[in-house]
N, C-alpha and C positions, 0 to 999 in steps of 0.2 A: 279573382278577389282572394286574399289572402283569408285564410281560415285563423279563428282565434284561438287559443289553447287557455281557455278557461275553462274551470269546473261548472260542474251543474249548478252549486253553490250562487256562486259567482254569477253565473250567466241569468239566471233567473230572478236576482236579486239586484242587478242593475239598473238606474234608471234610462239609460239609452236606448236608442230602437233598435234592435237590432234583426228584425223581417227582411232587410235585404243580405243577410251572411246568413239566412236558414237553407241548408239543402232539404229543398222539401219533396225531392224525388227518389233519397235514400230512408229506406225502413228507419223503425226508430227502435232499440232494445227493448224488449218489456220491460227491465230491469231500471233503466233511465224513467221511462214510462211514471214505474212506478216513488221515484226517487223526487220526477217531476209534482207528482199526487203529495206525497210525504210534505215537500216543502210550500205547496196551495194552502195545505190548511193551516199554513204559520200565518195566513192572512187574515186581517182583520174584517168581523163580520157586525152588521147593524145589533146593536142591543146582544154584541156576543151571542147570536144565534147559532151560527154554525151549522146550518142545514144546508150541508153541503150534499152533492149528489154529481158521482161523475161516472161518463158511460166512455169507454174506451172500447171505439172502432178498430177492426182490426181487418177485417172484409173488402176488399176493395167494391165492391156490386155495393154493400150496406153503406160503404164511404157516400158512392157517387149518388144512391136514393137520398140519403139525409144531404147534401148537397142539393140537390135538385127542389128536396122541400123548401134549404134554409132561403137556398135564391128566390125561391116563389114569393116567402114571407117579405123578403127582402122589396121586390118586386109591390109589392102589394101597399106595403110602408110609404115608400118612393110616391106610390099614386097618390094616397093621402096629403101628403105632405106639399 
């Protein structure tokens, strides 16, 4: 699959999907990390609240625990539902 050569700009600012062009088995810069955060909070929040709160995993053991919880949650919804 062809890789795109867009900016972070760009890329994040698109309306298209693009989850199937993500390599999601190469690390991610801190630096993009951080660039990705920067341009989150250009997003609009209810009543301009802005109570934003973000936790950047970086651990892989910490990845695969908060995974296992989100699935549970996940799991749990499904029943409901």
């Amino acid at each position: 699959m062809p890789i795109l050569d867009l900016s972070i700009d760009t890329l994040l600012t698109t309306t298209r999907s693009v989850r199937k062009r993500l390599d999601l088995s190469r690390p991610v810069e801190p630096g993009v990390i951080d660039e990705c955060l920067e341009l989150a909070l250009q997003a609009p929040t209810a009543s301009n609240s802005q109570s934003w709160h973000f936790v950047v995993v970086t651990d892989p053991h910490q990845r695969q625990a908060l995974a296992t919880i989100y699935r549970k949650g996940a799991e749990r919804y499904r029943e409901l539902m």
